[in-house]
N, C-alpha and C positions, 0 to 999 in steps of 0.2 A: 504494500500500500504506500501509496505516495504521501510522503509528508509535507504538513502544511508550508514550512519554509520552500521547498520544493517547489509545490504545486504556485505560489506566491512569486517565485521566483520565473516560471514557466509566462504567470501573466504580465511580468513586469519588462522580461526579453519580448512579449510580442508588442505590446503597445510600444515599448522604444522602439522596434525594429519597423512599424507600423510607422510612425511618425516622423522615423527620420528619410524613411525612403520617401514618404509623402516631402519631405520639405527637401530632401537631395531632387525630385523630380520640378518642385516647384521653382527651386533657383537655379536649377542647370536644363531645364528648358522651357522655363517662364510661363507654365501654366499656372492661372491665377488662382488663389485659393477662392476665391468668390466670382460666381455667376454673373457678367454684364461688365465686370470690368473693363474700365475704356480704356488706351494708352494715345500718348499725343504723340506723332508719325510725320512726318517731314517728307514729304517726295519732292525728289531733285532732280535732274533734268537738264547735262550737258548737251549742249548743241554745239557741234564744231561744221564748220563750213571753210572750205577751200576749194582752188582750183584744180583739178587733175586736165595732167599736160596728153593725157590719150594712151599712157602708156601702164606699167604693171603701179599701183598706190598698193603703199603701208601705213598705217598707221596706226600709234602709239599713244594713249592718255594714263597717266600717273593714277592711280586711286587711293584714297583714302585708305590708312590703316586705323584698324581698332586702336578707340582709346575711352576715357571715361565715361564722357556726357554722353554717347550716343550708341546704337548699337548698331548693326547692320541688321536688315529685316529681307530685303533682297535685289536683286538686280538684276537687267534685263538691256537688249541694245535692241533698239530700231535700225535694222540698214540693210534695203532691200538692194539684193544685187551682192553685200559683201558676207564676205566670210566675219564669223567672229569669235574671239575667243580671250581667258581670264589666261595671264600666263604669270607663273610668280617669276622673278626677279630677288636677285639679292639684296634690293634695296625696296622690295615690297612688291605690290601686284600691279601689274598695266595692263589695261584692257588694249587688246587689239582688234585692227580690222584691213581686210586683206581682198583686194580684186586682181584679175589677171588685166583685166582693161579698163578703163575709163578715161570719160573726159568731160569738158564742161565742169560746170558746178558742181559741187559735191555737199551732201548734207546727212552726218550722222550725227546717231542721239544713243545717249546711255542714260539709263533711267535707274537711282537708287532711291530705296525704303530706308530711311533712319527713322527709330523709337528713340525717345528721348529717354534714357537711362542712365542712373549714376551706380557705374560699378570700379572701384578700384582695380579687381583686375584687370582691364581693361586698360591699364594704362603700358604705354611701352614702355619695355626694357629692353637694354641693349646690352646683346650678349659680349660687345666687342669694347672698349674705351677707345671712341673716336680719335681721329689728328685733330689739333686744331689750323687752320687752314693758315697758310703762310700770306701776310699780308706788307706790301711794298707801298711806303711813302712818297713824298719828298722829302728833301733834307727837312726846311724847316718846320713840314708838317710831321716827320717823324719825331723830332725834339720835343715838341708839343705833346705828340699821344705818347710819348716816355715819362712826360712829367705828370701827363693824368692818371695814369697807371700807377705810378709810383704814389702819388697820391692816396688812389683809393685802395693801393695793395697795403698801406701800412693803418689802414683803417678797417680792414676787414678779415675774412677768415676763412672763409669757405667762398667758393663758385658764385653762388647766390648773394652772399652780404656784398661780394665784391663789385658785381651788376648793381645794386643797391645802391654803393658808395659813387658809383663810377656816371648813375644817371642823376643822382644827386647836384654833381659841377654841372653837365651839359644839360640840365631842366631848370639849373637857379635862374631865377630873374634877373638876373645880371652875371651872366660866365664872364668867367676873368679870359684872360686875353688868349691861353691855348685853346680851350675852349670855341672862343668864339672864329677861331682861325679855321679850325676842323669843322664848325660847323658851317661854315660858307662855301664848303666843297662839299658835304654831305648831308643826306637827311639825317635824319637824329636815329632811325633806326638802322640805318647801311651804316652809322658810324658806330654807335654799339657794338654792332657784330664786328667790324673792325678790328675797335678799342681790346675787345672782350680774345676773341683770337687773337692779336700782338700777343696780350698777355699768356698765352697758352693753354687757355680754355677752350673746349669746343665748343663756338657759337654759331649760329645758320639762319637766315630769315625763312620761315616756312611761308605756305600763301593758306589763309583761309578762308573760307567763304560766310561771309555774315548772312544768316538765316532771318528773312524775313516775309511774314504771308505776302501772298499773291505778289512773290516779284518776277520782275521778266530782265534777260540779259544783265543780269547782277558780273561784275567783275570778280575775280579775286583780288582779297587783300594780304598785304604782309604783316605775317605775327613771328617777333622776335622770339628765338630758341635758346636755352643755354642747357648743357651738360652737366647735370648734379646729380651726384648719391645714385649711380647707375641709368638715368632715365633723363629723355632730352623736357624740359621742363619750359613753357611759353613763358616771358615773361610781360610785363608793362614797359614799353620803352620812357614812357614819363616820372614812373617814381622805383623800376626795379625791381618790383616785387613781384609774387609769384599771379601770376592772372589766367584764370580761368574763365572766364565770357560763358555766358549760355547759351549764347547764340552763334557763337562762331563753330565750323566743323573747319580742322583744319583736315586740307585738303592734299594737299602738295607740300612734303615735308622732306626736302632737299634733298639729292642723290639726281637723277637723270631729271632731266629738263622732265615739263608738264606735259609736252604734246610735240610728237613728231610727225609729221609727216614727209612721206615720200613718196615722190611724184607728184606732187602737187607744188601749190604755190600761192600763198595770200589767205594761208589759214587762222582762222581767228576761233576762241572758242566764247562763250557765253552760258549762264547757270541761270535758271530757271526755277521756280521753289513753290508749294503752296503748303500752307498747314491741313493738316485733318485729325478725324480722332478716329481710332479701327478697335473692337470688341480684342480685348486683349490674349481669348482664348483664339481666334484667326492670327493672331501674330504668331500663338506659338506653335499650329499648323503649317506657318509658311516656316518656321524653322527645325521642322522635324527630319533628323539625315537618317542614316544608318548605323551609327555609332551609337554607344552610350547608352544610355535609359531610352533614347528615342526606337532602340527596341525591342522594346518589352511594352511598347503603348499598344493600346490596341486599336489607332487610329492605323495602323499596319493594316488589319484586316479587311479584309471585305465590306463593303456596307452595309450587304444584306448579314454580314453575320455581325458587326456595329448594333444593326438594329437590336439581335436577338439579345448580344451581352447586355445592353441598354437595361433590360427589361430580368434578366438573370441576375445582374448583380444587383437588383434589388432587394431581392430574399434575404441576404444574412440580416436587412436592418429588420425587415418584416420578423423572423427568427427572434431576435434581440427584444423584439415589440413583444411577444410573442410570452419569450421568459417571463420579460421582466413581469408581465399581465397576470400569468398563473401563480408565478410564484411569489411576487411580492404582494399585489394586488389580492389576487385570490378569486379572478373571475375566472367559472369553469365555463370551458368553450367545447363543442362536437370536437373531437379529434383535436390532434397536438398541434398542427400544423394547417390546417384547415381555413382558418382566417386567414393564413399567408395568401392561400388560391384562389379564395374570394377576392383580397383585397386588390389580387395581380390583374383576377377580371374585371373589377371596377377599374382598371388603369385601363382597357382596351374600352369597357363600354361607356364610359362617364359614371358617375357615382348612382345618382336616380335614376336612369336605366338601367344601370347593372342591379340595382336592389332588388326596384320589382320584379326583373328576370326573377333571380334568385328565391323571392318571400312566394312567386307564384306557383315557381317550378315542383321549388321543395314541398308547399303545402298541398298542390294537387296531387303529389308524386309519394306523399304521408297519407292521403286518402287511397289509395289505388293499394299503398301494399299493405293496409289493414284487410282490403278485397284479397289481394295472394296469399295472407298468414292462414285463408279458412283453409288453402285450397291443400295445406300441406304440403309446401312444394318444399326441396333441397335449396341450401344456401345460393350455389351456383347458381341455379336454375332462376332461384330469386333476382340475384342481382343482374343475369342476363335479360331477365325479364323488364324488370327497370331501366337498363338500358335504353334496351327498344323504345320504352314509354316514356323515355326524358327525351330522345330522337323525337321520336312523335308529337310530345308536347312544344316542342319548341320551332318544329315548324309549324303546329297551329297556329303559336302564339305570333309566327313570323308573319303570317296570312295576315290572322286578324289586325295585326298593329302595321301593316302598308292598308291594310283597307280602311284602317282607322287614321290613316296619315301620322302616325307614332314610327317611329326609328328601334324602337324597344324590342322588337321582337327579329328586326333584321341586325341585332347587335349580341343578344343571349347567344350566338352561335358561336362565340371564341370562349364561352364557359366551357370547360373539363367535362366533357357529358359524363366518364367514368366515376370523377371523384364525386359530384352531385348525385349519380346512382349511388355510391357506396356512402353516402352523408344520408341519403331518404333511410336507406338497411339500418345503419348505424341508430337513428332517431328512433325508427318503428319498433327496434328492438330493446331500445331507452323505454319506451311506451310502454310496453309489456313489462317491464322489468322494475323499470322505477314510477312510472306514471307520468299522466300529463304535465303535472306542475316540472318535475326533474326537462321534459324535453324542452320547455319555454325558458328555461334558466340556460339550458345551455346551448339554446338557439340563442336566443337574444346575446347571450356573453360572447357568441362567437362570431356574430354578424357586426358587435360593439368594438370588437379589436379588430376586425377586418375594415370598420372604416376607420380606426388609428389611424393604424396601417395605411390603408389609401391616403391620407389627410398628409402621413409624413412623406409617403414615397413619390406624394406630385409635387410637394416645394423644390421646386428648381435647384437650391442651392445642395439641398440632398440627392439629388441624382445625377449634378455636375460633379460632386466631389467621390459617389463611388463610380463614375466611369470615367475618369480623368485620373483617379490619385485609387487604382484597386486596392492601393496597400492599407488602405482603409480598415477593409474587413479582418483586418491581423487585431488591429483596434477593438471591433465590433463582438470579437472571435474573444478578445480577455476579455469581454464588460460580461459576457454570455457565462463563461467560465466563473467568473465574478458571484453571478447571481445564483448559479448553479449551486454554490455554498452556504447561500445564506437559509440558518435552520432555524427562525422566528418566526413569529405569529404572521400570518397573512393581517394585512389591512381591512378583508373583511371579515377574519373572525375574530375582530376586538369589541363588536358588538356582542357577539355571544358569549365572550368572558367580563363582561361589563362586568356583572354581578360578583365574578370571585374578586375583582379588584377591591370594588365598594365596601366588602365584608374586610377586607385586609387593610 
């Protein structure tokens, strides 16, 4: 016999192992824990246009790498006529596009999905510690960036404080005289990256693109880069510090130019943006691969067999409803399980049709086999009998209710005609045995937890989370186990011990 530490310990391994697969599914492939969840989605929308001179075109566009704010969701190219394809590179991925001929004007388009997402991993790191890029003066403009360097090198400590110290002189309201030397030749951020590589730091202007609704031919812009603590970090060229914008996706983060083309000539590109919002559980359908948890979903399968899980993994809560009912409660129901199969067929008929089906079928079908108990017939033969006559009645009922313009009777036919025969047997035999009153007690108790049951298994939020998150019913599977143990008074027979209480 199993001991209670044991048995304690059994329910304590499934609910963890229940919940953490539930939460490893929900953060590693962004299925929402709640029904209707909206996410806010950014579609983007390069357009490049150039000449082709008639002969073989290549061409080449930088893409975006993962990083915090945003995630990818997916992407696609319009360009009728070209080849196209994702190809990685060592310095990240380039979409390509490939024709054996062309001429005249040329016009493609690359369409990306970002979600607006804040995840730390997503941030890059760099397996390699960058150069920092060799940068050439003139005489007196090099003296100059020696002395600002020097400056901000003995005021600071790390990468970052040094960018800090170093936009501090070239942002004062009044830069002293290197300063302002350097700044006459250069923007404030070309000269940064400059200043910041002299000193030996790996610095790069990245381009990124400011996300704003309904825009058309948005340029890129430039967002300064600096090299810290393994990972290339944006930062503010006005005061240094670390900057993260919400709205910016940097796009183009230094390595091969943005956009090549070949065989062409007077290409230009343009971005394109519009905001929306997409039901969050479709995002995490567009990002379901082959790896990982994504399979073991059973969005893998089939639709037609989707539909039938749908409606299968309902059962363990119905089950759970079910314990909890007998055993804590103490309402006794026809059979153990019985209300599960009712409740299942008010999920196919609607509730008020499925009843009356059900209170019509059962009580004509309790009259008929008080007619077969005279006849002496054998068990089988009984409930064979009953069969036929649950078939039979329920295409009466089918007649009547289209000739009465009701739905009610062309709906009873996805009821179990088996397990409604063997629920009449089951009843008629209550009847004899214990009497009328015992069949009304545990009809009613059973018809009572069969619309729990329905009532819990149609809220939405319950039947997104057992057929998205299965690992549920490991959950469902200790609380059953759970209830299984408890050996106290039912709730309803605290009425019938009133009296020993009152004397105590």
């Amino acid at each position: 016999m199993i001991s209670k530490a044991a048995f304690y310990l059994v329910v304590l391994i499934l609910i963890i192992t229940g919940l953490s697969i539930i939460w490893l599914r929900h953060t590693e492939l962004n299925i929402p824990i709640l029904p209707g969840e909206q996410k806010s989605v950014w579609l983007i929308e390069a357009r490049i246009d150039f000449i082709a001179d008639g002969g073989p075109v290549r061409v080449s566009l930088d893409l975006p790498e993962p990083q915090p704010k945003f995630r990818q969701v997916s992407e696609q190219a319009a360009s009728t006529g070209y080849g196209f394809s994702i190809i990685e590179v060592p310095d990240g991925r380039r979409a390509e596009w490939t024709r054996r001929h062309a001429a005249g004007l040329q016009t493609l388009y690359y369409k990306l999905q970002m979600v607006a997402d804040s995840d730390t991993r997503r941030i890059s790191q760099s397996k390699e510690v960058p150069e920092p890029r060799v940068v050439y003066w003139k005489e007196l403009q090099e003296t100059a960036a020696q002395q600002l360097v020097d400056q901000a090198y003995e005021k600071s400590s790390t990468p970052s404080s040094f960018t800090r110290e170093l936009s501090k002189q070239l942002s004062a309201p009044k830069p002293d005289q290197n300063a302002s030397l350097l700044l006459s030749e250069y923007d404030l951020t070309t000269l940064l990256m400059r200043l910041i590589n002299y000193a030996g730091i790996p610095a790069r202007v990245s381009m990124g693109l400011e996300l704003q609704d309904f825009r058309r031919y948005q340029p890129l812009k430039s967002v300064l880069e600096i090299f810290d603590h393994d990972r290339w970090i944006p930062v503010n060229p006005n005061s240094g510090v670390h900057w993260s914008p919400e709205n910016i996706l940097l796009w183009h983060r230094g390595g091969k130019s943005l956009l090549d083309v070949s065989g062409g000539v007077h290409s230009e590109i343009h971005f394109s943006m519009i905001h929306q919002t997409m039901p969050a559980m479709d995002l995490a359908r567009l990002q379901f691969n082959e790896g990982g948890l994504s399979r073991l979903s059973l969005y893998n399968l089939p639709l037609e067999e989707q539909s039938i899980f749908k409606l299968l993994l309902l059962l363990p809560l119905g089950a759970l409803i079910v314990t909890f009912m007998r055993i804590i409660i103490g309402i006794r129901t026809s059979g153990t399980f019985m209300p599960i199969l009712i409740a299942l067929s008010f999920l196919q008929t609607n509730l008020i049709p499925g009843l009356t089906a059900f209170i019509l079928i059962v009580g004509i079908g309790l009259l008929l086999r008080g007619y077969l108990s005279k006849l002496n017939l054998l068990m089988v033969a009984r409930i064979s009998t009953l069969i036929v006559l649950v078939v039979y009645l329920t295409a009466m009922i089918s007649v009547l209710g289209h000739e009465l313009g009701f739905n009610i009777g062309l709906t009873i036919t996805f009821f179990p005609m088996i397990i409604i025969a063997w629920t009449i047997e089951r009843m008629s035999i209550l009847w004899e045995e214990e009497g009328s009153r015992e069949v009304m007690i545990q009809g009613i108790g059973s018809i009572s937890v069969a619309v729990l049951s329905y009532l819990c298994m149609r809220m939405e939020s319950i039947r997104h989370l057992t057929f998205n998150f299965p690992e549920i019913h490991l959950v469902l599977l200790a609380l059953i186990l759970l209830t299984g143990q408890y050996t106290g008074y039912k709730l309803t027979e605290l009425k019938r011990f009133r009296v020993m209480r009152n004397k105590t």
